[in-house]
N, CA, C and O atoms as a Maestro MAE file, in Angstrom:
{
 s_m_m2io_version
 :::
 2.0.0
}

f_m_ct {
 s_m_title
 :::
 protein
 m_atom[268] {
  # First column is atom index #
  i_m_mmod_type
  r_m_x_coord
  r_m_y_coord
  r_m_z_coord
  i_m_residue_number
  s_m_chain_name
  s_m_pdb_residue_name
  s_m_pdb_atom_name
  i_m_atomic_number
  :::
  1 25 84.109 181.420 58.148 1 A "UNK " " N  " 7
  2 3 82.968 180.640 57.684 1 A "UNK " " CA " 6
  3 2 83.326 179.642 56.584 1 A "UNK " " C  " 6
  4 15 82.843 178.510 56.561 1 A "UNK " " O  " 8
  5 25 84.384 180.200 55.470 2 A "UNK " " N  " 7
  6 3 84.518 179.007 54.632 2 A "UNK " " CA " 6
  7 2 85.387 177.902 54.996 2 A "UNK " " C  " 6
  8 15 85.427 176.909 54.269 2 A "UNK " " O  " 8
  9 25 86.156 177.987 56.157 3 A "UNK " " N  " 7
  10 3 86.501 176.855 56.903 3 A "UNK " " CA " 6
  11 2 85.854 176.195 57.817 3 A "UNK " " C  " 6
  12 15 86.275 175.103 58.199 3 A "UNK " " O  " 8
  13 25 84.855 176.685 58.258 4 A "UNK " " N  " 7
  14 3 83.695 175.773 59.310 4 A "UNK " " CA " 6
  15 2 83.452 174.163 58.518 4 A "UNK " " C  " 6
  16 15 83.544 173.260 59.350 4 A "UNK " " O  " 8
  17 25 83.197 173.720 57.243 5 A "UNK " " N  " 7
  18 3 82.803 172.388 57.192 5 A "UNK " " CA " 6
  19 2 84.309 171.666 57.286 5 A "UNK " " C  " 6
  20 15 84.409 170.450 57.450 5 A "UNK " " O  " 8
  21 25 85.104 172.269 57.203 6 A "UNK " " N  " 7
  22 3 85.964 171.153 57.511 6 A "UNK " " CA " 6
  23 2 87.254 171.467 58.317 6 A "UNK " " C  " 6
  24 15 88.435 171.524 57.973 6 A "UNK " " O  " 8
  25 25 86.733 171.622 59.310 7 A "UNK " " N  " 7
  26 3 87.156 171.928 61.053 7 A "UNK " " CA " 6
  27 2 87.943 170.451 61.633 7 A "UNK " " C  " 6
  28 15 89.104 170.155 61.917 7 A "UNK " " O  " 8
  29 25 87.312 170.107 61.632 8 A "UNK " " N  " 7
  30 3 87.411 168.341 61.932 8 A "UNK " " CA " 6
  31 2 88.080 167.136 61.062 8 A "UNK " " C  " 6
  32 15 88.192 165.926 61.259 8 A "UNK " " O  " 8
  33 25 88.465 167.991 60.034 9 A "UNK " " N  " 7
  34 3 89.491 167.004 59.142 9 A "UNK " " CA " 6
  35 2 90.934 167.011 59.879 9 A "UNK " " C  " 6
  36 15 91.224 167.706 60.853 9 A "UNK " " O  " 8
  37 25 91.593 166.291 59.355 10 A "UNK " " N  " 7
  38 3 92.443 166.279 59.908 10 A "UNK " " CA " 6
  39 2 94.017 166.707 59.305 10 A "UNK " " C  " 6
  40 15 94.225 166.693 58.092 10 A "UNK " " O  " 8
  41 25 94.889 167.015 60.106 11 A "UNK " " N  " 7
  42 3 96.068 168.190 59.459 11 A "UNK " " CA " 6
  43 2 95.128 169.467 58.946 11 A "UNK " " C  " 6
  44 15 95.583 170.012 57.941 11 A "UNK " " O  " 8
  45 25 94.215 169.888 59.332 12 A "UNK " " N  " 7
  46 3 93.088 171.398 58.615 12 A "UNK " " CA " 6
  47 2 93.268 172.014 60.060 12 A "UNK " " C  " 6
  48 15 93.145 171.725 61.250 12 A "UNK " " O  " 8
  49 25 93.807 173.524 58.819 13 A "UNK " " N  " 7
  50 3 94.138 174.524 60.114 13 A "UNK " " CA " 6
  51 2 93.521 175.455 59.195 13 A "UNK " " C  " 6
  52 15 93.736 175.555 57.987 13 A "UNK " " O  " 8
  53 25 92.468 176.339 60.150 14 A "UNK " " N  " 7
  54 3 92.235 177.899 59.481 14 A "UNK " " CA " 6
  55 2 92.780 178.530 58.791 14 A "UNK " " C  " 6
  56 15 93.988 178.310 58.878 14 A "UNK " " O  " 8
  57 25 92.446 179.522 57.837 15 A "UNK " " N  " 7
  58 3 92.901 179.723 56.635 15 A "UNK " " CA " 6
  59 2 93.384 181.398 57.349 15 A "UNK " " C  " 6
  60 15 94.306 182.013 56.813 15 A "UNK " " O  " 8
  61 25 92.824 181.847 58.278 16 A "UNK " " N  " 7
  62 3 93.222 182.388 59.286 16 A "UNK " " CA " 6
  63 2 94.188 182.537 60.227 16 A "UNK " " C  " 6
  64 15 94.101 183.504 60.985 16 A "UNK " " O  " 8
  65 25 95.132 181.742 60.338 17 A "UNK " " N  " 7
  66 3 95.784 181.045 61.326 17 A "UNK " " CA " 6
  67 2 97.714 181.620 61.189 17 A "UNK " " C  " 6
  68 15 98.539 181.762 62.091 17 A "UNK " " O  " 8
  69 25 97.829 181.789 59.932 18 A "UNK " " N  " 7
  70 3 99.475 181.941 59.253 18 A "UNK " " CA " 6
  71 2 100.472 181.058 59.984 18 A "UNK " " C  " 6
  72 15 100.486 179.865 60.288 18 A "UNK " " O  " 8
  73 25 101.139 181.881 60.123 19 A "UNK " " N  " 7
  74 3 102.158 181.014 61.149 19 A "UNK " " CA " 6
  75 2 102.361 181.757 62.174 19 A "UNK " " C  " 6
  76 15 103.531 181.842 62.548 19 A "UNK " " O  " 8
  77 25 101.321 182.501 62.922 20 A "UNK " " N  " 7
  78 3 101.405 183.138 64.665 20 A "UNK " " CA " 6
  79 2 101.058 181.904 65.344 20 A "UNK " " C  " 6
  80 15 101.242 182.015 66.556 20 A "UNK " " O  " 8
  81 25 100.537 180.550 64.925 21 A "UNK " " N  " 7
  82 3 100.108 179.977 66.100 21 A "UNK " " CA " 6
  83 2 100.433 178.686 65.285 21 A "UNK " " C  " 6
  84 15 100.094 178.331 64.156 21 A "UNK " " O  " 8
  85 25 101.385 177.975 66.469 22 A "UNK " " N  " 7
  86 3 102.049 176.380 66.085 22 A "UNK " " CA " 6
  87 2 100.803 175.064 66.350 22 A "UNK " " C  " 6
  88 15 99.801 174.972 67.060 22 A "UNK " " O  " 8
  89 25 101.469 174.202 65.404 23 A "UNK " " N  " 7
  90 3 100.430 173.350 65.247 23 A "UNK " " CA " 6
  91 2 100.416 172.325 64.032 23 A "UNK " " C  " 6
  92 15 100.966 172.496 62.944 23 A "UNK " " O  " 8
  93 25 99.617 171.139 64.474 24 A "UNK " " N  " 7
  94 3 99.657 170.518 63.045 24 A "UNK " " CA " 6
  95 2 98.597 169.705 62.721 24 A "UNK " " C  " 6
  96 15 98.684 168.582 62.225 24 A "UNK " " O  " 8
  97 25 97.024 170.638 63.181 25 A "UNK " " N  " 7
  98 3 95.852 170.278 62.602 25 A "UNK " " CA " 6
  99 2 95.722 169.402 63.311 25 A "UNK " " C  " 6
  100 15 96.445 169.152 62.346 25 A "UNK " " O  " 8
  101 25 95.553 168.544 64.070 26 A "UNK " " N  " 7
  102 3 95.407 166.786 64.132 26 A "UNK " " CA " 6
  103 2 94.452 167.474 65.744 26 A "UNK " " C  " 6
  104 15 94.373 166.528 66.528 26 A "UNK " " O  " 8
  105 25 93.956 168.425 66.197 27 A "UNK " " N  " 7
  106 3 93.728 168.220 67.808 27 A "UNK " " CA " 6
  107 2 92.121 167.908 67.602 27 A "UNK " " C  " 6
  108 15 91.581 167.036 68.283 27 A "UNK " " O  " 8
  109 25 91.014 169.063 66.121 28 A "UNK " " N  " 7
  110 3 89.669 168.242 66.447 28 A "UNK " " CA " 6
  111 2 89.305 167.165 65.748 28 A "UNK " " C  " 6
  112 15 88.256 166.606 66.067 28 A "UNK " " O  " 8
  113 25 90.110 166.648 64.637 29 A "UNK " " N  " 7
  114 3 89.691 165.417 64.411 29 A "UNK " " CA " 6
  115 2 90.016 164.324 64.962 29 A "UNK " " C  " 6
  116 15 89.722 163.230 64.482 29 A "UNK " " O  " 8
  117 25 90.832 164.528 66.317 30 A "UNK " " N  " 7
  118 3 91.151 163.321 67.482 30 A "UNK " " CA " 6
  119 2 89.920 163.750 68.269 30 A "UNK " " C  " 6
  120 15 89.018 162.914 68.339 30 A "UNK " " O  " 8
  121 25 89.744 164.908 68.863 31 A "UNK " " N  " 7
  122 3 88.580 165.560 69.274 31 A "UNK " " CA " 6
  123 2 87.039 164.128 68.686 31 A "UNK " " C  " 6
  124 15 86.508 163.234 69.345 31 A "UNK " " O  " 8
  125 25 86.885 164.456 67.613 32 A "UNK " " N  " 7
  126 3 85.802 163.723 66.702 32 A "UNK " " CA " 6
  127 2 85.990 162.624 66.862 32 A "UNK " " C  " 6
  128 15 85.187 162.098 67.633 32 A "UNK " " O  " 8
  129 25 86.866 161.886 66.388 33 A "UNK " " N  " 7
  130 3 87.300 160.219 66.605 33 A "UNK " " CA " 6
  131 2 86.884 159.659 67.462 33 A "UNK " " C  " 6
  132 15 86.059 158.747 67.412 33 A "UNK " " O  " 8
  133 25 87.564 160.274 68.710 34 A "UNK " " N  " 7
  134 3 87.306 159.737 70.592 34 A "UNK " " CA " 6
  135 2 85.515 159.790 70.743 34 A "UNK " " C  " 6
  136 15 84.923 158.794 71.159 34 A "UNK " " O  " 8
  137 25 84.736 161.101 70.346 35 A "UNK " " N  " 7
  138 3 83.867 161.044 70.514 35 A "UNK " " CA " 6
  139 2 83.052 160.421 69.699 35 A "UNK " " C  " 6
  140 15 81.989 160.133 70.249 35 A "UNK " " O  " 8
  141 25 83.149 160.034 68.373 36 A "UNK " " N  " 7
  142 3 82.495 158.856 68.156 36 A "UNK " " CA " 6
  143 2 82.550 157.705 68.325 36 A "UNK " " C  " 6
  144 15 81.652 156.924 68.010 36 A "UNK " " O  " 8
  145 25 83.985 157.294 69.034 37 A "UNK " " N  " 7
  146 3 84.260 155.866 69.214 37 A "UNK " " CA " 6
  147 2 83.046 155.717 70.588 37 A "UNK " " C  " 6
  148 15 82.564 154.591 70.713 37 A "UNK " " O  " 8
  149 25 82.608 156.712 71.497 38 A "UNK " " N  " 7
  150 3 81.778 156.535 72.457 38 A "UNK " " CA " 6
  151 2 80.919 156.931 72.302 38 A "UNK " " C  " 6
  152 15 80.397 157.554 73.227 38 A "UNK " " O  " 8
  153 25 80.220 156.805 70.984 39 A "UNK " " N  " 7
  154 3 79.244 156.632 70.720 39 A "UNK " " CA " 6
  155 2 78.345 158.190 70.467 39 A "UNK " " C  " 6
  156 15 77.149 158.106 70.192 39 A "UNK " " O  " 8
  157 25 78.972 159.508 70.575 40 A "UNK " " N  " 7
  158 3 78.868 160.638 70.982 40 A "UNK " " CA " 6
  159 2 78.860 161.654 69.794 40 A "UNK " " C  " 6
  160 15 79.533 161.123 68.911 40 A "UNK " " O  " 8
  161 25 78.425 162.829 69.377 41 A "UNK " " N  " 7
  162 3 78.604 163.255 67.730 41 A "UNK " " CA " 6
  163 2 79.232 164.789 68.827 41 A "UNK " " C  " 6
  164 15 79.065 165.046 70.020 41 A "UNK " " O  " 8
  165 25 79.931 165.475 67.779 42 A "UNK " " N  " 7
  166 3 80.525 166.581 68.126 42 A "UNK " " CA " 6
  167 2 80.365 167.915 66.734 42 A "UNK " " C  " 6
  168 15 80.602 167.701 65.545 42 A "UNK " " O  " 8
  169 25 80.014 168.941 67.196 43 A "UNK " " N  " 7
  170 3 79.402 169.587 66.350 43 A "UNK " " CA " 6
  171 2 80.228 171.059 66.362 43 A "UNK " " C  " 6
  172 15 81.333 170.825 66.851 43 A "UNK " " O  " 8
  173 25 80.131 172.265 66.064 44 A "UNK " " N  " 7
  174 3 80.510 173.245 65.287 44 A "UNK " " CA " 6
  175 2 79.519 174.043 64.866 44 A "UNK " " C  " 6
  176 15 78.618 173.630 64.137 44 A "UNK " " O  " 8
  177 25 79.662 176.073 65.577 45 A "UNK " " N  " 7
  178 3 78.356 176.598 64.984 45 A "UNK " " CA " 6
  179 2 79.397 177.894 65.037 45 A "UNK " " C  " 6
  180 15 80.028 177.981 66.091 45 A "UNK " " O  " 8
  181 25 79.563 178.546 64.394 46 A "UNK " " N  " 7
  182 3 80.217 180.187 64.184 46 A "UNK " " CA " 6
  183 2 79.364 181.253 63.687 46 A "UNK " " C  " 6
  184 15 78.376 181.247 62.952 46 A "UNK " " O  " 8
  185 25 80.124 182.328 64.387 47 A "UNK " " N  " 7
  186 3 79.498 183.650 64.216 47 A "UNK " " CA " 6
  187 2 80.888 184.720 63.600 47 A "UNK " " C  " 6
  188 15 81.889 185.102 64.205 47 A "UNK " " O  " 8
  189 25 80.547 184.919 62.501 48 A "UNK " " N  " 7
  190 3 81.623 186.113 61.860 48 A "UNK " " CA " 6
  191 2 81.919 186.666 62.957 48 A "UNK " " C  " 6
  192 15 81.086 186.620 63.862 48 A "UNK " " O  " 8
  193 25 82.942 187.206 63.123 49 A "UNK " " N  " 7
  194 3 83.652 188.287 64.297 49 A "UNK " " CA " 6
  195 2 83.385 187.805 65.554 49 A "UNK " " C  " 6
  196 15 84.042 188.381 66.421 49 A "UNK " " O  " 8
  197 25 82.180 186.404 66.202 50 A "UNK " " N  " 7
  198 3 81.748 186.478 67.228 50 A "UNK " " CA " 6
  199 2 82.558 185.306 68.004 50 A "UNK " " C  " 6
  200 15 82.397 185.070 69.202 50 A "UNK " " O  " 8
  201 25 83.462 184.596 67.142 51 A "UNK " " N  " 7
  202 3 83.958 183.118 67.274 51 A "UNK " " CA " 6
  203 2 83.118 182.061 67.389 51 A "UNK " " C  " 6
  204 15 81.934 182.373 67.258 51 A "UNK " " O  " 8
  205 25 83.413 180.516 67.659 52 A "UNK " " N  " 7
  206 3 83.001 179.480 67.351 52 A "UNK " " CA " 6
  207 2 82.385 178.936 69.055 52 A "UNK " " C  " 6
  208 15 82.864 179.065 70.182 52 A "UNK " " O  " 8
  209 25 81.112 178.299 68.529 53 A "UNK " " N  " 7
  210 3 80.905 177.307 70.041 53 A "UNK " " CA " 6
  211 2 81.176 175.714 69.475 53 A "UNK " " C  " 6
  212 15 81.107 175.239 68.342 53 A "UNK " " O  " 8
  213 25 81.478 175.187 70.648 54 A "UNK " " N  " 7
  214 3 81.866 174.012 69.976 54 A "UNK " " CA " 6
  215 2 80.836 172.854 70.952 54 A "UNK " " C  " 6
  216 15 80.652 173.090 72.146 54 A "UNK " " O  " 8
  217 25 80.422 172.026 70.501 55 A "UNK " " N  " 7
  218 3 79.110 170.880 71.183 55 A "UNK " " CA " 6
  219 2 79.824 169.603 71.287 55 A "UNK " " C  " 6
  220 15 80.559 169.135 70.418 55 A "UNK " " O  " 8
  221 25 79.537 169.062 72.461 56 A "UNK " " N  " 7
  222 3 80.261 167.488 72.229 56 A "UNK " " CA " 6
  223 2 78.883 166.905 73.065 56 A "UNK " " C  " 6
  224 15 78.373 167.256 74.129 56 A "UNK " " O  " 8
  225 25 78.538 165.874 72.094 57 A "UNK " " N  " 7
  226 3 77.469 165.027 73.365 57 A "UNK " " CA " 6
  227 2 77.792 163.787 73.681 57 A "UNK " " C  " 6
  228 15 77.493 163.287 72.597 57 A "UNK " " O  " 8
  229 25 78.086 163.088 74.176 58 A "UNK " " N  " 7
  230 3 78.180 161.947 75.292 58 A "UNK " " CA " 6
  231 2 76.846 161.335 75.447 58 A "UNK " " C  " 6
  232 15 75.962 161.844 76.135 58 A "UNK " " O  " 8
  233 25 76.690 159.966 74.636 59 A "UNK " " N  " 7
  234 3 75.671 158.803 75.685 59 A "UNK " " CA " 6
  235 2 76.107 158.380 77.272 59 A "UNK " " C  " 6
  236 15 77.036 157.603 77.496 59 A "UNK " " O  " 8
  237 25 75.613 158.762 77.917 60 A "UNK " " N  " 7
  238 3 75.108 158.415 79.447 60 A "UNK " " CA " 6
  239 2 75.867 157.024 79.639 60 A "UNK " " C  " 6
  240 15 76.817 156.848 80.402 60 A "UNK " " O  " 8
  241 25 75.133 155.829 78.604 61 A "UNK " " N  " 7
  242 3 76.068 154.460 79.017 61 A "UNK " " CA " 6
  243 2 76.112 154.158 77.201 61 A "UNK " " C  " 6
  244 15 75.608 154.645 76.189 61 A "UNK " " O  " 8
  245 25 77.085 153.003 77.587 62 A "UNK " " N  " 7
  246 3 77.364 152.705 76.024 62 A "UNK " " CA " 6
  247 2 76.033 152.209 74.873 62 A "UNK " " C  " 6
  248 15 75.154 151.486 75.341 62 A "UNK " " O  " 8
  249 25 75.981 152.454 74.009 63 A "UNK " " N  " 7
  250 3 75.001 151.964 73.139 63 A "UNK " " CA " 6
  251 2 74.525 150.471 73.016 63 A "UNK " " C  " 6
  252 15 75.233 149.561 72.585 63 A "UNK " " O  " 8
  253 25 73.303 150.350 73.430 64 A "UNK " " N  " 7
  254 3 72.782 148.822 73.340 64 A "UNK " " CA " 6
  255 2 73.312 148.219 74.786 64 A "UNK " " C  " 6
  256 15 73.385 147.025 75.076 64 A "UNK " " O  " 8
  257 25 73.553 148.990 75.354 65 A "UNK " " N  " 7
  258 3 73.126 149.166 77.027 65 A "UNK " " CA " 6
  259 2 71.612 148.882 77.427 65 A "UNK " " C  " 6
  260 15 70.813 149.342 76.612 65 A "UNK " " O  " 8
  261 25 71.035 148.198 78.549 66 A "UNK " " N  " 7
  262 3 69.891 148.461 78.746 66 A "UNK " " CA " 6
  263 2 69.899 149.677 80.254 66 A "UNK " " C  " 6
  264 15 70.574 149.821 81.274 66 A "UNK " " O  " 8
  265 25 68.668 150.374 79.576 67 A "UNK " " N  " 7
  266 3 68.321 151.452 80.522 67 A "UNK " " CA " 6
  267 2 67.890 150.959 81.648 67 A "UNK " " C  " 6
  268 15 67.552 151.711 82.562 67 A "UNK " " O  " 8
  :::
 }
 m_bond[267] {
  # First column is bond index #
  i_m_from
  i_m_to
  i_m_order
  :::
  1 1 2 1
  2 2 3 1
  3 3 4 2
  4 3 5 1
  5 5 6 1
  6 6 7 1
  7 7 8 2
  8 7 9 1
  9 9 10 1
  10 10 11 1
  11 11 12 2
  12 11 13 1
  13 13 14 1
  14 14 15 1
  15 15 16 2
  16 15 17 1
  17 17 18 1
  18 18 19 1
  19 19 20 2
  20 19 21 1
  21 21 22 1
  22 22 23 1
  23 23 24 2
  24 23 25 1
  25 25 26 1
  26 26 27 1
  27 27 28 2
  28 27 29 1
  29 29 30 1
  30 30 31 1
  31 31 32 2
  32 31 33 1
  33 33 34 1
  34 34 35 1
  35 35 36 2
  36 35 37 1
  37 37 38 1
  38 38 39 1
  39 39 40 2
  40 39 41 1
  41 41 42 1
  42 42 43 1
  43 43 44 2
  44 43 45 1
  45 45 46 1
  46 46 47 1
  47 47 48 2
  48 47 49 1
  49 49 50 1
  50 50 51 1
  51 51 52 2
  52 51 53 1
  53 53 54 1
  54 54 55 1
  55 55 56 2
  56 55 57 1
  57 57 58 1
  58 58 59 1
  59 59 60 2
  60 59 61 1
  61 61 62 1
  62 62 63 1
  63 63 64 2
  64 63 65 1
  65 65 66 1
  66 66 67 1
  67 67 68 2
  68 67 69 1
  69 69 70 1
  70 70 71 1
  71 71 72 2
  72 71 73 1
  73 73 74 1
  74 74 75 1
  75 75 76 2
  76 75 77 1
  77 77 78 1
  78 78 79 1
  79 79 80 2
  80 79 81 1
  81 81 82 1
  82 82 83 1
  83 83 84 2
  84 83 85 1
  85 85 86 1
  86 86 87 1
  87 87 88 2
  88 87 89 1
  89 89 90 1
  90 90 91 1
  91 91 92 2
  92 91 93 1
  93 93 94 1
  94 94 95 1
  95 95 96 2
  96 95 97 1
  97 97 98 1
  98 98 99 1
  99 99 100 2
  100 99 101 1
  101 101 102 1
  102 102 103 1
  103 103 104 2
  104 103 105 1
  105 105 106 1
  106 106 107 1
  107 107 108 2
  108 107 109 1
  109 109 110 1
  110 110 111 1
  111 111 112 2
  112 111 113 1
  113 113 114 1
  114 114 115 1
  115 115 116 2
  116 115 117 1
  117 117 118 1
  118 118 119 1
  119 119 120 2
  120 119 121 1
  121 121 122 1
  122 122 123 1
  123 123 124 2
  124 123 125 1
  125 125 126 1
  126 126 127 1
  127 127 128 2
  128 127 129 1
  129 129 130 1
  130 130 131 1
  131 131 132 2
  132 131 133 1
  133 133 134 1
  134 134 135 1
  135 135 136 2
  136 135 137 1
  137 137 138 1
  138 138 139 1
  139 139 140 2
  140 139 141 1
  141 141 142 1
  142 142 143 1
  143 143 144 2
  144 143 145 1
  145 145 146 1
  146 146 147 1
  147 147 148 2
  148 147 149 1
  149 149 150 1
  150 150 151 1
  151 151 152 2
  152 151 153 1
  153 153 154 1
  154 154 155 1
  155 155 156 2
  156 155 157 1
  157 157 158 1
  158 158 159 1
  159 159 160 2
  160 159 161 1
  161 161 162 1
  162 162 163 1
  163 163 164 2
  164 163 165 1
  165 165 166 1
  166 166 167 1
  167 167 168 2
  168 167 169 1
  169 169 170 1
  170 170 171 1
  171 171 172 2
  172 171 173 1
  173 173 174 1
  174 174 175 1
  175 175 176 2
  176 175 177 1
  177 177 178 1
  178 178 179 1
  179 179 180 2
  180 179 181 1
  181 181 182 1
  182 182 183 1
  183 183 184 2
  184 183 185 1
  185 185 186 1
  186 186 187 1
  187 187 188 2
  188 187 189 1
  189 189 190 1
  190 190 191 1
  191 191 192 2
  192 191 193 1
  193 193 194 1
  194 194 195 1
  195 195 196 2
  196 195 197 1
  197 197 198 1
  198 198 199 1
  199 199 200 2
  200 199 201 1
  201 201 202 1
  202 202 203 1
  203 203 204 2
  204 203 205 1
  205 205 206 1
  206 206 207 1
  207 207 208 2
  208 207 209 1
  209 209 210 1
  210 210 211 1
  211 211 212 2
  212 211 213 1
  213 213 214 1
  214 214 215 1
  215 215 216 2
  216 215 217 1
  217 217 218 1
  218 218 219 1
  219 219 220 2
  220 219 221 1
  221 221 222 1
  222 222 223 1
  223 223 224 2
  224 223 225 1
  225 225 226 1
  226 226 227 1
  227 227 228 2
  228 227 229 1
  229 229 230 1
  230 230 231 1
  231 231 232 2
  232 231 233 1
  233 233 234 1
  234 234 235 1
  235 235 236 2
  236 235 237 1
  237 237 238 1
  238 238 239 1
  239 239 240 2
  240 239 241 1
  241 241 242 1
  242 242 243 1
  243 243 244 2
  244 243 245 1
  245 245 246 1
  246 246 247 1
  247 247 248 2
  248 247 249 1
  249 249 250 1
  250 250 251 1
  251 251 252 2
  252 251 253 1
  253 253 254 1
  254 254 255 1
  255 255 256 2
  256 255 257 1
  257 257 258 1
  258 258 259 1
  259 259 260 2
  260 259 261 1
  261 261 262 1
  262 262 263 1
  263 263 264 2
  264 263 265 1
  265 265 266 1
  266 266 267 1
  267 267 268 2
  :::
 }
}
Protein backbone atom coordinates (compact mmCIF):
# COMPACT_ATOMS: atom_id res chain seq x y z
CA UNK A 1 0.00 0.00 0.00
CA UNK A 2 2.72 2.55 0.68
CA UNK A 3 3.96 2.02 -2.77
CA UNK A 4 0.60 2.21 -4.65
CA UNK A 5 0.92 6.23 -5.36
CA UNK A 6 3.86 5.87 -7.04
CA UNK A 7 3.58 2.73 -9.19
CA UNK A 8 3.88 4.65 -12.34
CA UNK A 9 6.97 6.65 -11.74
CA UNK A 10 9.50 5.73 -13.34
CA UNK A 11 12.81 3.46 -12.40
CA UNK A 12 10.02 2.68 -9.01
CA UNK A 13 10.10 -0.82 -8.08
CA UNK A 14 8.21 -2.21 -4.93
CA UNK A 15 9.67 -1.96 -1.82
CA UNK A 16 8.71 -5.60 -1.87
CA UNK A 17 10.48 -6.76 -4.71
CA UNK A 18 14.55 -7.32 -3.36
CA UNK A 19 16.44 -8.72 -5.84
CA UNK A 20 14.23 -12.17 -6.66
CA UNK A 21 12.85 -10.38 -9.60
CA UNK A 22 15.04 -8.45 -12.46
CA UNK A 23 14.17 -5.24 -13.67
CA UNK A 24 14.57 -1.61 -13.96
CA UNK A 25 11.24 0.09 -13.09
CA UNK A 26 10.64 1.77 -16.49
CA UNK A 27 7.60 -0.99 -17.72
CA UNK A 28 4.34 1.18 -15.98
CA UNK A 29 5.40 4.44 -16.53
CA UNK A 30 5.86 3.55 -20.40
CA UNK A 31 2.59 1.69 -19.59
CA UNK A 32 1.15 5.50 -18.55
CA UNK A 33 2.95 7.56 -21.20
CA UNK A 34 1.55 5.43 -24.30
CA UNK A 35 -1.74 5.67 -22.68
CA UNK A 36 -1.91 9.15 -22.30
CA UNK A 37 -0.34 10.04 -25.45
CA UNK A 38 -3.89 8.36 -26.75
CA UNK A 39 -5.61 10.20 -24.99
CA UNK A 40 -6.49 7.31 -22.32
CA UNK A 41 -5.83 7.56 -18.20
CA UNK A 42 -4.55 4.32 -16.53
CA UNK A 43 -5.27 3.65 -13.00
CA UNK A 44 -4.25 1.34 -9.93
CA UNK A 45 -6.49 -0.15 -6.98
CA UNK A 46 -4.87 -2.81 -4.29
CA UNK A 47 -5.92 -5.06 -1.77
CA UNK A 48 -3.36 -6.05 1.16
CA UNK A 49 -2.61 -9.77 0.59
CA UNK A 50 -5.24 -9.68 -2.33
CA UNK A 51 -2.85 -8.05 -5.12
CA UNK A 52 -3.37 -5.19 -7.51
CA UNK A 53 -6.06 -4.63 -10.49
CA UNK A 54 -4.79 -2.56 -12.91
CA UNK A 55 -7.44 -0.18 -15.39
CA UNK A 56 -6.39 1.21 -18.70
CA UNK A 57 -9.12 3.17 -20.65
CA UNK A 58 -8.84 3.93 -24.27
CA UNK A 59 -10.96 6.75 -26.24
CA UNK A 60 -12.81 4.87 -29.01
CA UNK A 61 -11.34 7.64 -31.64
CA UNK A 62 -8.86 10.32 -31.03
CA UNK A 63 -9.92 13.41 -29.09
CA UNK A 64 -11.70 16.25 -30.99
CA UNK A 65 -12.77 13.60 -33.37
CA UNK A 66 -16.31 14.10 -34.43
CA UNK A 67 -18.73 11.38 -33.28
Amino acid sequence: PEDLPHVFERYRRGSNVGNRTRGAGIGLAGVRQIVEQHGGRVAVESEEGGGSTFTTVLPLAPPGTPE
